[in-house]
N, C-alpha and C positions, 0 to 999 in steps of 0.2 A: 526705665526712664531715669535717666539724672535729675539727682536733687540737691538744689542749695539752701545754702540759709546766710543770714545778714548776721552781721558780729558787731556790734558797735560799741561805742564809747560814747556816751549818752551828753553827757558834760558839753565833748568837745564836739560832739556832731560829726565822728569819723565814721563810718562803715565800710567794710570790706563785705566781699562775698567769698563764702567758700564752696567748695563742691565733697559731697558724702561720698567718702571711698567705701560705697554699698558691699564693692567686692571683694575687701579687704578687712573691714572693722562691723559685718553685717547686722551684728547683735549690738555691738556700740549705737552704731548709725538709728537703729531701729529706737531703741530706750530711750536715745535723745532726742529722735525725731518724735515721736510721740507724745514728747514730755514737752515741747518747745509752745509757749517762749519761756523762756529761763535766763535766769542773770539776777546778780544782787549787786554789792557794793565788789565795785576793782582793786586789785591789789598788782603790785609787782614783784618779781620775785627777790629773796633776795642774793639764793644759792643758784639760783638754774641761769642766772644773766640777764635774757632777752626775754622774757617771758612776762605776759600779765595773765590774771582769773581773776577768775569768780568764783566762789564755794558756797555752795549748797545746798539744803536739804537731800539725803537721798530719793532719787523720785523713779527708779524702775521697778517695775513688780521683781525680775529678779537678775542679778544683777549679770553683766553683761559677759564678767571674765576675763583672761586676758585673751587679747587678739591685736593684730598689729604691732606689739609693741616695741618700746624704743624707751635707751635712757640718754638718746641726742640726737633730739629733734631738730629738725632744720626750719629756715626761714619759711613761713607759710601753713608749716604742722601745725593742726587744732586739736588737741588732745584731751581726754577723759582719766580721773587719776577717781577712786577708792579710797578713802583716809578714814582710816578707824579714831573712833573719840581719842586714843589713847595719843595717836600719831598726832595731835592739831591740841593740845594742851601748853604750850610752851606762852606764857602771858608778854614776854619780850618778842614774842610776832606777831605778835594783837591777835590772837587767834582764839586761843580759850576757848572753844567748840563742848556743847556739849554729847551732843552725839554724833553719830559718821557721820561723814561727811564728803557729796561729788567736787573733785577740782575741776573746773572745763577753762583750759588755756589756749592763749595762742601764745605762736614764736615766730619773733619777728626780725630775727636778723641770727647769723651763724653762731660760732662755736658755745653750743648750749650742754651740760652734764647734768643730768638729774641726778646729785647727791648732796643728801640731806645729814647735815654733820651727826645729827637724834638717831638715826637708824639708819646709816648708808644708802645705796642704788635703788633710787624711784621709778620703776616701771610704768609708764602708762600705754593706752590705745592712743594710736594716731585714728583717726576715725573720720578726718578732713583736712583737706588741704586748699589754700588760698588762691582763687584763682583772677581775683579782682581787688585792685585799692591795696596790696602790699604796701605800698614807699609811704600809703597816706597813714593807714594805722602804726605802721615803723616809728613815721614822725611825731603820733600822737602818745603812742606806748612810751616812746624816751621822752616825752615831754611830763608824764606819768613820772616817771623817775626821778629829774630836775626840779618840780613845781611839787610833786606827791597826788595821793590819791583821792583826800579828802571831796566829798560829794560828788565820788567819778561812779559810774554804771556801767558795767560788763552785759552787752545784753546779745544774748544767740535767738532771732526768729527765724520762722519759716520764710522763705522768699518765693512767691509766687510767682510761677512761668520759668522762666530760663535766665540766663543774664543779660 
């Protein structure tokens, strides 16, 4: 059975739906569906382009691996990113993390590279893809960008039934 979940942006009252690529990212899909609802404070990127998250505590019993991956994701990719304390230290990204730490992103419009100037090509699981509300999150995630993130929420739940 296909399973979705709702990704919103709490602030602005956006929600998209995505659909779990079960067959593709099985162990991603599983750690986050179990783990769900999840989300904290939003952020934009500021190397990968089109992209906003959320980051984390780690919350799988073990972790997922890679699967799926990609370092250019396209419009609609929901991705799963690993960051060790050491990776998320830099105090000029507000980050300052004190231990690992899950990224869960979307991307919401094309030509995206996950490289990070600290440590080069960021690999993550694509684990979901967008199958509802694109152009509405697009419009909110750049609105993220222009206005900022301050009191904005990243939030992934379960979506009950279908779409």
């Amino acid at each position: 059975m296909t399973r979705y979940i709702d990704i919103s942006l709490t602030k602005r009252g956006v929600t998209c739906v995505a659909e779990l690529l079960d067959d593709l990212a099985p162990r991603t899909c599983d750690a986050v569906w179990n783990a769900l609802p999840l989300g904290e404070n939003a952020y934009h990127a500021k190397y990968a382009r089109n992209e906003i998250y959320t980051l984390i505590d780690a919350f799988a019993a073990q972790e997922p691996g890679p699967e799926n991956p990609t370092i250019t994701p396209i419009p609609g990719d929901i991705m799963y990113f690993t960051f060790a304390p050491w990776q998320l230290t830099a105090k000029s990204h507000g980050y300052g993390a004190s231990g690992g730490k899950i990224d869960l992103a979307l991307f919401y419009e094309r030509n995206n590279l996950l490289l990070n100037p600290d440590f080069g090509f960021v690999r993550g699981n694509v684990f979901a893809t967008i199958v509802r509300g694109l152009d509405d999150i697009a419009a909110a995630s750049q609105d993220l960008w222009l206005r900022g993130v301050e009191g904005e929420s990243l939030r992934f739940e379960r979506r009950d039934g279908g779409l």
